[in-house]
C-alpha positions as CSV (number, residue, x, y, z in Angstrom):
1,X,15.5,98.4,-18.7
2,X,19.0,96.7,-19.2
3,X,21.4,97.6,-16.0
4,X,24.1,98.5,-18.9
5,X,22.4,101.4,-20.0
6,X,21.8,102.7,-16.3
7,X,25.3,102.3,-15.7
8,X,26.4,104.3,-18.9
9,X,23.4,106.6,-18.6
10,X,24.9,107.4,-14.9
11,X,28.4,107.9,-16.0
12,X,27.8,110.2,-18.6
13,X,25.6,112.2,-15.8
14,X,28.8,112.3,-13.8
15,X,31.0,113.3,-16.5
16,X,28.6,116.1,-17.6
17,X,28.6,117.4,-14.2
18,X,32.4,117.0,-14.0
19,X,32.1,119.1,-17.1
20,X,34.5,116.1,-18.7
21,X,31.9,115.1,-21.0
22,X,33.1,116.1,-24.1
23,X,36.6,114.2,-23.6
24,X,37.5,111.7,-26.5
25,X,38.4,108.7,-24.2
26,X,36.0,109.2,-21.9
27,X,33.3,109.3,-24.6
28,X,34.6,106.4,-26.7
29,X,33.7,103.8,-23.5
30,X,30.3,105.4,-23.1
31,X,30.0,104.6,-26.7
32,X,30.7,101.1,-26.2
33,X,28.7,100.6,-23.3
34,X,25.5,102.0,-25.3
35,X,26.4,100.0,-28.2
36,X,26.6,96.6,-26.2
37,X,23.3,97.5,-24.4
38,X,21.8,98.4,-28.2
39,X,21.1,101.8,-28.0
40,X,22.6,103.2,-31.2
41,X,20.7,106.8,-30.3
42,X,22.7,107.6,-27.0
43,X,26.0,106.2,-28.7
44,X,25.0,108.5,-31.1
45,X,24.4,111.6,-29.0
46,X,27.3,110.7,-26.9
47,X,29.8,111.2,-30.0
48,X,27.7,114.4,-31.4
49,X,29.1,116.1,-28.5
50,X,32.7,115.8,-29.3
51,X,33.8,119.2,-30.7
52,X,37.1,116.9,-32.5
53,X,36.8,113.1,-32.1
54,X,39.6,111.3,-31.3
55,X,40.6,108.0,-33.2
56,X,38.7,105.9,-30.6
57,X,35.6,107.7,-30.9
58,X,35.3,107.4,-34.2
59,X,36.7,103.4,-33.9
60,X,33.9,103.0,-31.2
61,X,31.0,105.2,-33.2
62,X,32.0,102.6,-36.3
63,X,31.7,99.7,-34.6
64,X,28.4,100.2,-33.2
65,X,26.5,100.7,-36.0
66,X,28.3,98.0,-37.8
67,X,27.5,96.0,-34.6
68,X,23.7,97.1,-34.6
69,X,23.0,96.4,-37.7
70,X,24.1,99.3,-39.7
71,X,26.7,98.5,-41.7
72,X,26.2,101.2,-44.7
73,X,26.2,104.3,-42.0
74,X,29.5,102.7,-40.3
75,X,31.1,103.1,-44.0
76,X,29.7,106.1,-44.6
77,X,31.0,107.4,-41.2
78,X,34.6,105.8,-42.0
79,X,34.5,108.0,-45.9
80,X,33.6,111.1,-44.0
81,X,37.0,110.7,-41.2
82,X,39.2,110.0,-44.3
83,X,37.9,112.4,-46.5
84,X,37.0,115.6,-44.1
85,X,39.3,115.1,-40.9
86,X,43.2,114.7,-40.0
87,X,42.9,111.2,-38.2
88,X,44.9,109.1,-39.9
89,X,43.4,105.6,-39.3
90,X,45.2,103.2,-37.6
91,X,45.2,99.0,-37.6
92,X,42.2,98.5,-35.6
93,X,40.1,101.6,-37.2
94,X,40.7,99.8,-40.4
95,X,39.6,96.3,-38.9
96,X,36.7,98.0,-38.3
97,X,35.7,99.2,-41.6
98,X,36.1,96.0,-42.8
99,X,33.4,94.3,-40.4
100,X,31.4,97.1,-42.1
101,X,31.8,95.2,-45.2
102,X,31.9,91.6,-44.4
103,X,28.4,92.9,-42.9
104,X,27.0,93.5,-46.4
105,X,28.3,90.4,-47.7
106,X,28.8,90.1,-51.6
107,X,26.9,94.0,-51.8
108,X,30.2,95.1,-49.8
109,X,32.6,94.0,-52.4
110,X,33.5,97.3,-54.1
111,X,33.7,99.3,-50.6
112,X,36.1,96.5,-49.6
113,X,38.7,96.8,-52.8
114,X,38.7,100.4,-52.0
115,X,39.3,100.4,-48.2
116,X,42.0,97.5,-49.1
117,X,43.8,100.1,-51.2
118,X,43.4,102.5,-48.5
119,X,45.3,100.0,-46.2
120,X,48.1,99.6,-48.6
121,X,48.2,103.5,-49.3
122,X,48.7,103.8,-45.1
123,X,51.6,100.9,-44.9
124,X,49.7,98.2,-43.2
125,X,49.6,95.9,-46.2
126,X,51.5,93.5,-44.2
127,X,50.0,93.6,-40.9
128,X,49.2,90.4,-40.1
129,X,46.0,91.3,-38.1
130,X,44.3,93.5,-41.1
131,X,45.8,90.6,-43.2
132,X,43.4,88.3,-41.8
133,X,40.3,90.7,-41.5
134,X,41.0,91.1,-45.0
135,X,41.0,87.1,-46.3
136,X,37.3,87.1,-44.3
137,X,35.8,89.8,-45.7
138,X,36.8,88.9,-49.3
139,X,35.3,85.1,-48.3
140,X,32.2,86.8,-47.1
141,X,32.0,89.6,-50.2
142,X,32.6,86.4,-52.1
143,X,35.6,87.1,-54.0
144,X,38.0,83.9,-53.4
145,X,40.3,84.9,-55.5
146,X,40.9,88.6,-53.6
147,X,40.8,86.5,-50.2
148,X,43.7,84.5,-52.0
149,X,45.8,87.0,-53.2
150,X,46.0,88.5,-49.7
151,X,46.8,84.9,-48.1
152,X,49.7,84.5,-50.4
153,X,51.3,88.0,-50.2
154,X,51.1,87.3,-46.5
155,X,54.4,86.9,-45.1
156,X,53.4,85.8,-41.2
157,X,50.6,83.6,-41.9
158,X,49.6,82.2,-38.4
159,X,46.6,80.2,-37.7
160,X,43.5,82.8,-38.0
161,X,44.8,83.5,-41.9
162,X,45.3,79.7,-43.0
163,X,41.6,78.7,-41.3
164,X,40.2,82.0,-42.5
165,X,41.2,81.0,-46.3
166,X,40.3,77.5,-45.2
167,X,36.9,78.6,-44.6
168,X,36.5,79.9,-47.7
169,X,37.2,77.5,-49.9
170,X,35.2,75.0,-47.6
171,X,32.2,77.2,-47.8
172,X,32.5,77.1,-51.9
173,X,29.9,75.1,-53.3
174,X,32.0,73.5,-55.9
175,X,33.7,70.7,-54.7
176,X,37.0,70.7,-56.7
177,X,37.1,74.2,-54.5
178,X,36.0,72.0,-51.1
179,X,39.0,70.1,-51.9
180,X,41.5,72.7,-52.2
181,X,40.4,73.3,-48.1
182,X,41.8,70.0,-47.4
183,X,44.9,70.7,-49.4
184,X,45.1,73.8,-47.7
185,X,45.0,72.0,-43.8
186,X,47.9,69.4,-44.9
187,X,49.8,72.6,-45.9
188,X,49.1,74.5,-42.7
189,X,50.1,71.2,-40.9
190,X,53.5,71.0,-42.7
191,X,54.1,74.0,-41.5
192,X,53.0,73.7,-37.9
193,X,50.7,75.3,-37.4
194,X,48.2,73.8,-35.0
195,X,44.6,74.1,-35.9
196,X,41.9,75.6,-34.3
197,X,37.9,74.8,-33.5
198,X,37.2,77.1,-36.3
199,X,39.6,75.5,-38.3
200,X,38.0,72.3,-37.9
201,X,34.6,73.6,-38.1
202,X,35.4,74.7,-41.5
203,X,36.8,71.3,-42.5
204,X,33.8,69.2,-41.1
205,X,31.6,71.8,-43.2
206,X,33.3,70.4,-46.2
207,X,32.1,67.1,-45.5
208,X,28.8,65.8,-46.3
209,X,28.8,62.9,-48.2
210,X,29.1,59.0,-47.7
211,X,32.5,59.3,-50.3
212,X,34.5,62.0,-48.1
213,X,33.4,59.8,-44.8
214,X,37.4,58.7,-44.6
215,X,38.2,62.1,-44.2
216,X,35.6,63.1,-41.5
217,X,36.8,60.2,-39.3
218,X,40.5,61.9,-39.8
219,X,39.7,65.2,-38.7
220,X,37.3,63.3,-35.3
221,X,40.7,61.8,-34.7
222,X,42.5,64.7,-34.9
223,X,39.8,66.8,-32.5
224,X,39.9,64.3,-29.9
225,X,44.0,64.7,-30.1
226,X,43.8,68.2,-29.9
227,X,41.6,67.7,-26.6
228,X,38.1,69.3,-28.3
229,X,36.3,66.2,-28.0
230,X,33.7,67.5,-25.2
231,X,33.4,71.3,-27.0
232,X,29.1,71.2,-27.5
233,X,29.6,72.9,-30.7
234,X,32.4,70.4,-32.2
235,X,30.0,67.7,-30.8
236,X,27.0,69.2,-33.0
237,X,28.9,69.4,-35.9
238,X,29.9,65.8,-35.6
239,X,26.6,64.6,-35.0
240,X,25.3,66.3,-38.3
241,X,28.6,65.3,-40.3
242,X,27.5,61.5,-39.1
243,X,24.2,61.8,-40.0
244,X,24.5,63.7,-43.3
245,X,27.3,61.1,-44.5
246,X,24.5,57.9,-43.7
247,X,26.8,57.0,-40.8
248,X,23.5,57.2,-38.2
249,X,24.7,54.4,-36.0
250,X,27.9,57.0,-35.6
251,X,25.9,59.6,-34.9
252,X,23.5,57.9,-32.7
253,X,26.5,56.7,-30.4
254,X,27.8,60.5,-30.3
255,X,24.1,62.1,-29.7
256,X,23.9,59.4,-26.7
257,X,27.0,60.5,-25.0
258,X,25.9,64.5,-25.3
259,X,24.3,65.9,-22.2
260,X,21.1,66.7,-24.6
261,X,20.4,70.6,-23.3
262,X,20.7,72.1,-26.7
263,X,18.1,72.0,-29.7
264,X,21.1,71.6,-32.3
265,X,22.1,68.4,-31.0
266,X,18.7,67.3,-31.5
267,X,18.0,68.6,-34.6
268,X,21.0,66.8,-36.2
269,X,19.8,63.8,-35.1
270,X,16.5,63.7,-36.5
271,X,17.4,65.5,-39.3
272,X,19.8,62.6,-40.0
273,X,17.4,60.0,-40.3
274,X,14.5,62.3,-41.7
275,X,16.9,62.5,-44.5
276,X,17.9,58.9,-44.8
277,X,13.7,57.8,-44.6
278,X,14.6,56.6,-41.3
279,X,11.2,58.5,-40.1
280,X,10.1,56.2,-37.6
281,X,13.5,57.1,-35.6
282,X,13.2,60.7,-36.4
283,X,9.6,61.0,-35.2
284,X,10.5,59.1,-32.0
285,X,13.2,61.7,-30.9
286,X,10.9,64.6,-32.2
């Protein structure tokens, strides 16, 4: 048994003997702690004792089932506060709800429009932190042109909004719309704004063919500037961009110099020549 849930299981213990158990704040960690150690039911029963939930239980008793894998009851939870209680939901309440929907993906679309008219209705149309929530949901609901619209009305548009639109115009499959990610980095660069590894993760997704190899060197370039250049996961992504794009000798050099404790790294590899009928290569690093 996890030491987590001892630890919360103990707590609440004491706060029931302290009489103290059926305290908001108190009650909102305890839901946390049950919801990182995956035990939904005691969040659950910890937050059925509240006589009136405050704002961070019902944030924390949100997030957990969003986080275990119940994204539908976390909505449902976030309609019954707005529609049968007096908390008015705040920034982070809403960011919330709209992991709920990123978690259902393109099914999550319509619940998204209307909690996005929701955050309007409650004056946080401009917060820059909902802002951003709000362009990755949209990417993941797949609806572009809604993750868009809320990048342009943006008036602070810092580095988690331009690589979160990034992101979702690299993702596209299109690649007119791949482009426009590329278009997209230039601007946020003109505007200094330094990128980010998930900015560049998004931009070395977009590449994956021998024609946009130019480009992939660029952006290596530009990672090794920015001082990413021994990040494992950067490294990975490098290796398959290589490999994907025919440049194996590339990759090979790279896969050498990678302290090889991670199955990614060698999966790009012999993926890479697998799919170039190098299979003499691949089966000899399989």
């Amino acid at each position: 048994m996890p030491v987590d849930i001892i630890t919360c299981r103990n707590a609440l213990d004491l706060l029931v003997k302290r009489g103290l158990e059926q305290d908001s704040y108190s009650a909102s960690h305890l839901i946390r702690g049950f919801a990182a150690s995956s035990s939904l039911d005691e969040a659950r029963h910890v937050f059925s004792t509240l006589p009136i939930p405050n704002i961070f239980a019902w944030t924390a008793i949100i997030d957990a089932h969003t986080k275990l894998g119940r994204p539908h009851k976390a909505l449902s939870l976030f309609s019954h506060l707005h529609a049968y209680t007096d908390t008015r939901p705040d920034a982070h309440l809403f960011v919330v709800a709209i992991k709920a929907c990123s978690a259902l993906l393109a099914n999550g679309l319509h619940k998204a429009r209307s909690i996005h008219s929701q955050i309007v209705e409650y004056g946080y149309g401009g917060n820059s932190y909902i802002g951003s929530a709000l362009i990755d949901m949209y990417v993941k609901c797949r609806s572009l042109h809604n993750a868009c619209s809320v990048f342009n009305k943006m008036s602070d548009q810092d580095v988690v909004s331009w690589t979160a639109t990034i992101t979702g115009y690299a993702q596209q499959e299109q690649q007119e719309l791949q482009e426009h990610a590329f278009l997209l980095y230039i601007q946020m660069q003109q505007e200094s704004i330094l990128p980010n590894k998930i900015t560049f993760l998004a931009l070395l997704s977009a590449i994956h063919s021998p024609v946009s190899m130019k480009r992939g060197r660029q952006i290596h370039c530009q990672i090794e500037a920015a001082g990413m250049k021994h990040d494992l996961t950067m490294t990975n992504t490098l290796i398959h961009m290589y490999a994907n794009c025919g440049k194996l000798n590339m990759a090979q050099d790279m896969f050498d110099e990678t302290v090889k404790d991670n199955v990614i790294t060698w999966n790009a590899m012999i993926s890479g020549y697998a799919k170039y009928g190098r299979a003499e290569e691949s089966w000899e690093l399989f």
